[in-house]
C-alpha positions in Angstrom: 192.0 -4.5 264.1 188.6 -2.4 264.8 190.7 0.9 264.7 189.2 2.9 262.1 192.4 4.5 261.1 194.4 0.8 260.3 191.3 -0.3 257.5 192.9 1.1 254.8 196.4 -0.7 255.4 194.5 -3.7 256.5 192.9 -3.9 253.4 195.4 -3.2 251.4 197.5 -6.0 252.8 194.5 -8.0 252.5 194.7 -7.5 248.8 198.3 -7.6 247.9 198.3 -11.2 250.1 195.1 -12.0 247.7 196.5 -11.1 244.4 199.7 -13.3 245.2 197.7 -16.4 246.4 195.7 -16.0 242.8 198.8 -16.4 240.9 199.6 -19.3 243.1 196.2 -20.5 242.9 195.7 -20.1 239.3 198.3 -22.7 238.5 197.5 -25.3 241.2 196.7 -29.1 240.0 192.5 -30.1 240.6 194.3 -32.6 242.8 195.5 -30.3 245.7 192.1 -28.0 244.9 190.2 -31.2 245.5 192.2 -32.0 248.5 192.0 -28.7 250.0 187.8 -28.9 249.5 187.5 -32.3 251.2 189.9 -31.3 254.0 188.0 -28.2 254.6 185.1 -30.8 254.5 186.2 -32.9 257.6 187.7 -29.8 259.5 183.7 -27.9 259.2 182.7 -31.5 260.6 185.3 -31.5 263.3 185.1 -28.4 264.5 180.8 -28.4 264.8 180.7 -27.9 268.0 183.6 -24.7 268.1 181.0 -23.6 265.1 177.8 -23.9 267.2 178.8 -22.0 270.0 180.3 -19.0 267.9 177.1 -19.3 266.4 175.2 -18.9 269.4 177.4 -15.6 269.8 175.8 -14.2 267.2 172.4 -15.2 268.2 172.3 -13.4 271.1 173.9 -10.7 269.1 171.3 -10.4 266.5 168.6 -10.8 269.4 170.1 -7.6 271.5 169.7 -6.2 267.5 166.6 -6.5 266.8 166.7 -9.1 264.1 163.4 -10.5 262.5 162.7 -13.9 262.5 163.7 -14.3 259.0 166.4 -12.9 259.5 167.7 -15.2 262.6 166.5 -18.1 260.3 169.2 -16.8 258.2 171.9 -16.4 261.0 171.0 -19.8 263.1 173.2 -22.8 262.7 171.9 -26.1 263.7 173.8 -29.4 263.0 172.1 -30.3 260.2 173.1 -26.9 258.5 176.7 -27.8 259.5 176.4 -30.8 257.6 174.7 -29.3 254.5 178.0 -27.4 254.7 179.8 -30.0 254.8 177.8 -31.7 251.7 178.5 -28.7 249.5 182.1 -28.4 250.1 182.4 -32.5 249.4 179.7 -31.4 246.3 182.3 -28.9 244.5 185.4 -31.0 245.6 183.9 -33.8 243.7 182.7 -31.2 240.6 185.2 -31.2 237.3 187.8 -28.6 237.6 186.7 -25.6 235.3 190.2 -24.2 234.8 192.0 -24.7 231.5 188.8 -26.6 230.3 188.2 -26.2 226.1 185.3 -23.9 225.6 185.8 -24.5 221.8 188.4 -25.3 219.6 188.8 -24.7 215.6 191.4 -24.4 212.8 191.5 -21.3 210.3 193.0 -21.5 206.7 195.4 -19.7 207.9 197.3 -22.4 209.7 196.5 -21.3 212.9 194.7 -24.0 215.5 192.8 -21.7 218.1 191.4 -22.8 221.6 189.0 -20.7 224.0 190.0 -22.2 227.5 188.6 -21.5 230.8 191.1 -19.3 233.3 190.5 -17.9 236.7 188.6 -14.3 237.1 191.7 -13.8 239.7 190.1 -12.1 242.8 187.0 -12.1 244.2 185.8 -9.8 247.1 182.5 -11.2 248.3 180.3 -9.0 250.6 177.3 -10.8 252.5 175.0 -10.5 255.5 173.9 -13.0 258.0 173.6 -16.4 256.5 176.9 -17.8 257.6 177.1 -20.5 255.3 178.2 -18.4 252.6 181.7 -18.4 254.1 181.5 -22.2 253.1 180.3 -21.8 250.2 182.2 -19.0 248.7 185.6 -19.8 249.6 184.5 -23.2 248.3 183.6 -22.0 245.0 186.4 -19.6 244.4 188.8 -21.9 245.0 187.3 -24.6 242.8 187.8 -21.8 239.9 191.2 -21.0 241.1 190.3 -17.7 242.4 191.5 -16.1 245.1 188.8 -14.7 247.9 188.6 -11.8 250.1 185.4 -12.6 252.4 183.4 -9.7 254.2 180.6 -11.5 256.3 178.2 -9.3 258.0 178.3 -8.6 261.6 175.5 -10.6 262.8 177.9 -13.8 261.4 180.8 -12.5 262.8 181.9 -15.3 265.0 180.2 -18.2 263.1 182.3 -17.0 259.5 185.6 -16.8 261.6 185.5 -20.4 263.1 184.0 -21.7 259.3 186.9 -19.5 257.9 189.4 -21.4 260.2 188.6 -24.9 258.7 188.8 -23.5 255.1 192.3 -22.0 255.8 193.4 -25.9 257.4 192.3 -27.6 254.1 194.4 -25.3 252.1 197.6 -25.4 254.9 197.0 -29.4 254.6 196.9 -29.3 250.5 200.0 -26.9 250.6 198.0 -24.3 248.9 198.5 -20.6 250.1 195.9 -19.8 253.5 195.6 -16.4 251.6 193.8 -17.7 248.7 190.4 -17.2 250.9 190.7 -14.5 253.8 188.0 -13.3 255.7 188.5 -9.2 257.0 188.6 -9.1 260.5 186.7 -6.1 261.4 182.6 -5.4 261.6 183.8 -1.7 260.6 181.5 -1.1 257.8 184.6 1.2 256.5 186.0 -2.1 255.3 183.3 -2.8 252.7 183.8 1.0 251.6 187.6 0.5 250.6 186.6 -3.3 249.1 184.4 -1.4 246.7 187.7 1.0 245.6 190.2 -2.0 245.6 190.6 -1.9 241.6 194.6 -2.8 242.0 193.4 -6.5 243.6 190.1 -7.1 243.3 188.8 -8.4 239.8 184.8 -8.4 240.9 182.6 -7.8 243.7 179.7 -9.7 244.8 177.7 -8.5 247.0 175.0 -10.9 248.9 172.5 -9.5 251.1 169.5 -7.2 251.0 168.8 -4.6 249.2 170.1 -2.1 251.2 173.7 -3.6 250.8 172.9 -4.8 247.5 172.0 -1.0 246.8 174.9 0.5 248.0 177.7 -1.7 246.1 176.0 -1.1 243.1 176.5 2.8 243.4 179.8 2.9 244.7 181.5 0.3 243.3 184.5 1.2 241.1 185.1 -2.8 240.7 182.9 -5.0 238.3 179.9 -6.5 240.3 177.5 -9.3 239.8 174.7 -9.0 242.2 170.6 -9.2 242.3 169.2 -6.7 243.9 166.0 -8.0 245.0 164.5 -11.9 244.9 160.3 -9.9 243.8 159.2 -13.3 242.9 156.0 -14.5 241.2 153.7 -17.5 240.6 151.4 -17.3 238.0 148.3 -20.2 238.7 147.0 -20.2 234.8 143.3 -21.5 234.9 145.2 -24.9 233.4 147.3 -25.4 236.7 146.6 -29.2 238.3 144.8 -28.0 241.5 147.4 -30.0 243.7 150.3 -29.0 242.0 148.9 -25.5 242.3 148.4 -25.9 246.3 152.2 -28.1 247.1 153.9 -25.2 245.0 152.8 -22.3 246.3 152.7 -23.9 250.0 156.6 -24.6 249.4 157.2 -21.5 247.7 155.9 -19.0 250.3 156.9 -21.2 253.6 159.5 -23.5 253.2 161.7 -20.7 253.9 160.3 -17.4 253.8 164.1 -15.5 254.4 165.9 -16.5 250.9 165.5 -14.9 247.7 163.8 -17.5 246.2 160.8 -17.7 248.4 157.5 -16.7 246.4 156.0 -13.1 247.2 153.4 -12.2 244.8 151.0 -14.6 243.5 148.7 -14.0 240.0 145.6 -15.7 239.5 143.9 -16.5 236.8 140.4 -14.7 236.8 138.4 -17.8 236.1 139.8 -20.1 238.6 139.5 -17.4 241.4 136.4 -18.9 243.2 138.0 -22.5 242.5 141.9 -23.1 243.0 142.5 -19.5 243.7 140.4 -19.5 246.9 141.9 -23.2 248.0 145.8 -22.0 247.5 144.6 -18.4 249.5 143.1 -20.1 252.2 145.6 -22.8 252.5 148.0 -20.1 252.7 146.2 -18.2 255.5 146.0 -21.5 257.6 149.7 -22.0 257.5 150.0 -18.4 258.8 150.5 -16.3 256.0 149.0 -13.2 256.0 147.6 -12.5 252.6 147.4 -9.0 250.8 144.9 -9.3 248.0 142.9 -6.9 245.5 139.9 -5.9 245.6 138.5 -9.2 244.0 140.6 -11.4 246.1 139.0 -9.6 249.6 136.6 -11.6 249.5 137.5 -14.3 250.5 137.7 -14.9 254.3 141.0 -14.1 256.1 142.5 -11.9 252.7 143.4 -8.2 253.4 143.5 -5.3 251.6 146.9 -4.6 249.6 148.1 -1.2 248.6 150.1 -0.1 245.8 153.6 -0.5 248.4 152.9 -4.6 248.1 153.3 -5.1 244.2 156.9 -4.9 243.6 157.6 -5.5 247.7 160.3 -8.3 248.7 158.5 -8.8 252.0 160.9 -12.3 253.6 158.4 -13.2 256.0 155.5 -14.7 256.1 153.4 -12.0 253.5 152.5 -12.5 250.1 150.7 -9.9 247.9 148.1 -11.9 245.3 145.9 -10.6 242.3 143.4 -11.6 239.9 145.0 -11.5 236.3 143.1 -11.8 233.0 145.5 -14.4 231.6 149.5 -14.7 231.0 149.8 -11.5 229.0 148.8 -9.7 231.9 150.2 -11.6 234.3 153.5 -11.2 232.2 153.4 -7.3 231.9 152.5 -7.2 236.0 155.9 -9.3 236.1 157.8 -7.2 233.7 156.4 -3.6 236.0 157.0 -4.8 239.4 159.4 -8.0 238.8 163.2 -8.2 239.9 164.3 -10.2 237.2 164.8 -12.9 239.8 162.6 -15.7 239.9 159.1 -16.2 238.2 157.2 -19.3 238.0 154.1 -20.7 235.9 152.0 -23.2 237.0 149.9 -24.8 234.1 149.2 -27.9 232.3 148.8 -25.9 229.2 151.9 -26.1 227.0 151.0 -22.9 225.0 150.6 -21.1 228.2 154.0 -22.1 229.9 155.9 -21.8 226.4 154.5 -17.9 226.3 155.4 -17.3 229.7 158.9 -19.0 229.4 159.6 -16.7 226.3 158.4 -13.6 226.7 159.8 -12.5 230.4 163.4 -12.4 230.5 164.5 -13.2 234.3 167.1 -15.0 235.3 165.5 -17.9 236.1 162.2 -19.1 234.9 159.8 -22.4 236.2 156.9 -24.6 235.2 155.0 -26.5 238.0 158.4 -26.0 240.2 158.9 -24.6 243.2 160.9 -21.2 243.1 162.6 -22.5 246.5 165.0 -24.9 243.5 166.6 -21.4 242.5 170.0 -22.1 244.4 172.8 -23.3 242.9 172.9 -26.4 244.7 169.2 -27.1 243.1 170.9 -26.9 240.2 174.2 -29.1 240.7 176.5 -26.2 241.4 177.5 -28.2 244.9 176.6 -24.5 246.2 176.3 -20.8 245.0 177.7 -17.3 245.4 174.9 -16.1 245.0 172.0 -15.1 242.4 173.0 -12.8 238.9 170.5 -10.9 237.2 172.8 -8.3 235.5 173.3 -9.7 231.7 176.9 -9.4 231.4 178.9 -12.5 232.3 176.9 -14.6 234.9 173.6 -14.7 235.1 171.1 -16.9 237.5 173.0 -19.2 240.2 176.5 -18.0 239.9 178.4 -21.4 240.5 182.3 -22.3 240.1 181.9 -22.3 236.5 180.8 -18.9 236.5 183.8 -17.3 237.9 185.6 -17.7 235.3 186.9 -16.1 232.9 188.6 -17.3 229.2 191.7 -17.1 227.1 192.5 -17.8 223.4 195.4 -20.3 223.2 196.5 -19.9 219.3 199.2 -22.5 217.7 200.9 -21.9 214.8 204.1 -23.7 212.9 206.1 -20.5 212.0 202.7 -19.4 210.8 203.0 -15.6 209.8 200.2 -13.3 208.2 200.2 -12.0 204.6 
């Protein structure tokens, strides 16, 4: 399987296999799609302790790499992980089946009765690094929309996404839904990802999940639609309204909760006037927590703050870094946004209704949040049972991309031996 000269066949076979499971899978009652989900459930549970030593496989393996310590945050697997897993799986069993659901529905004076319905997007090839989970929760959501799924988990997760991947494949054998509706390719051979960007027979869209390097690089070479975000460049702005606890809990969240997922907080804009008041309390509560603060020139004075450089607005640092600046007010705190943001994830924190309503309306990322932590952007946050990942193209999906979002629609139109004039 790790021959170089075998990828292309594999991957085709992978695909053709794929495309056949989808029209299988496109058809299949929510019943067995439910069943499938809540057997995958109790086989992840099962199988925890198959999952944590495969996991400490690629531990060791991202430890002989080099890995940062975000980075193994993203890559370790503890129990309670496993049984967040486990929660999002039962989460989109238990969701309403988005297939064949009535988007809208009219009558024209024609005769005609039209309905827009939701259908399957058919397959999905899914490209991610490290954070193992996303096996779960991809094949998960796929299958909830009746999509088919072709996973490519990044070599770090190599071992952990086979043994999750194993316990997807037994709740599909047990619902008697095809094991090819979510495959996983078998090789670390970066070739693979190359020919899943130029599958355009088999694969309906790409989505890529990862840093910005992979990110990057399926945006340039992909010959199949993509939804991706490239980078998570995400901003608080504390107005000089902001509640000075709320101020402190949210940005202390934001920045350290977890520092290695895309909605963790990396630039923070304050308000000129509150910069000796609230500013200073949020910095330095920061710096005691252990994050090393890059501030301008007004913000170096205060004790413990360092000098940032033009390389830290616009920087996706994932670790325990945040760049911070004195802003004049939301305009300029929303034209530093609109220069160095990713479209991601931007945040407001003020009791001023005028403020949060400007700031709400006038930036246009994905996902925008008053006195809220920007560690809620997940899909799971926001009900999804889980995500594949974060969108902040504007065609199709955009912000957590859930089962609902892989979908696609078709017109269903009725007539009674209706013809046109």
């Amino acid at each position: 399987m790790e021959n170089m000269d075998n990828i292309p066949q594999i991957m085709a076979d992978i695909g053709t296999r794929a495309k056949t499971a989808a029209t299988r899978l496109a058809s299949a009652s929510a019943e067995r799609k439910h069943a499938a989900l809540i057997g995958a459930a109790e086989a992840v549970w099962n199988a925890r302790a198959d999952i944590l030593a495969a996991n400490a496989k690629d531990l060791a393996f991202g430890r002989d790499k080099g890995l940062s310590p975000a980075m193994m945050d993203r890559l370790m697997l503890d129990e309670a992980r496993i049984q967040g897993m486990v929660d999002g799986l039962r989460s989109v069993a238990e969701q309403a089946d988005p297939v064949g659901a009535v988007m809208d529905e009219w009558d024209q004076p024609s005769g005609l009765h039209i309905k827009r319905v939701r259908t399957p997007l058919g397959v999905i090839g899914v490209i991610y690094e490290s954070r193992p989970n996303v096996t779960a929760d991809a094949g998960a959501l796929c299958l909830k929309a009746g999509n088919a799924v072709i996973l490519r988990g990044g070599s770090e997760s190599f071992h952990s996404s086979r043994a999750i991947h194993a316990c997807l494949q037994q709740g599909l054998r047990d619902a008697n839904l095809p094991e090819d509706a979510v495959q996983l390719v078998p090789t670390r051979d970066r070739a693979a990802v190359s020919e899943m960007l130029k599958m355009t027979d088999t694969i309906d869209v790409i989505v890529p999940r990862g840093g910005k390097g992979l990110v990057g690089l399926v945006q340039r070479e992909a010959r199949v639609p993509v939804f991706a975000h490239l980078e998570g460049i995400v901003h608080i702005f504390i107005d000089q309204a902001a509640d000075p606890e709320k101020a402190l809990k949210i940005v202390l969240n934001a920045k350290t909760r977890r520092t290695g997922i895309c909605g963790a907080a990396e630039c923070l804009l304050i308000h000129e006037a509150i910069v000796k008041t609230i500013g200073q309390g949020v910095l330095r509560a920061l710096i005691d927590a252990g994050v090393e603060v890059r501030g301008d020139e007004t913000l170096q004075g205060i004790n413990g703050v360092t000098a940032a450089g033009p390389q830290d607005w616009g920087c996706e640092y994932l670790d325990m870094i945040i760049a911070a600046k004195t802003v004049s007010g939301v305009d300029e705190a929303i034209e530093h946004i609109r220069t160095y943001g990713s479209n991601h994830t931007d945040c407001v924190i003020t009791e001023d209704h005028t403020v949060a309503q400007t700031f709400m309306t006038q930036l246009d990322s994905a996902i925008l949040m008053h006195n809220a932590s920007t560690q809620f952007a997940d899909g799971g946050e926001f009900g999804m049972g889980a995500e594949i990942g974060i969108a902040t193209g504007k065609m199709h999906a955009r912000g957590p991309v859930g089962a609902m979002q892989l979908t696609s629609f078709k017109y269903l139109v009725t007539g009674d031996g209706t013809v046109r004039a």
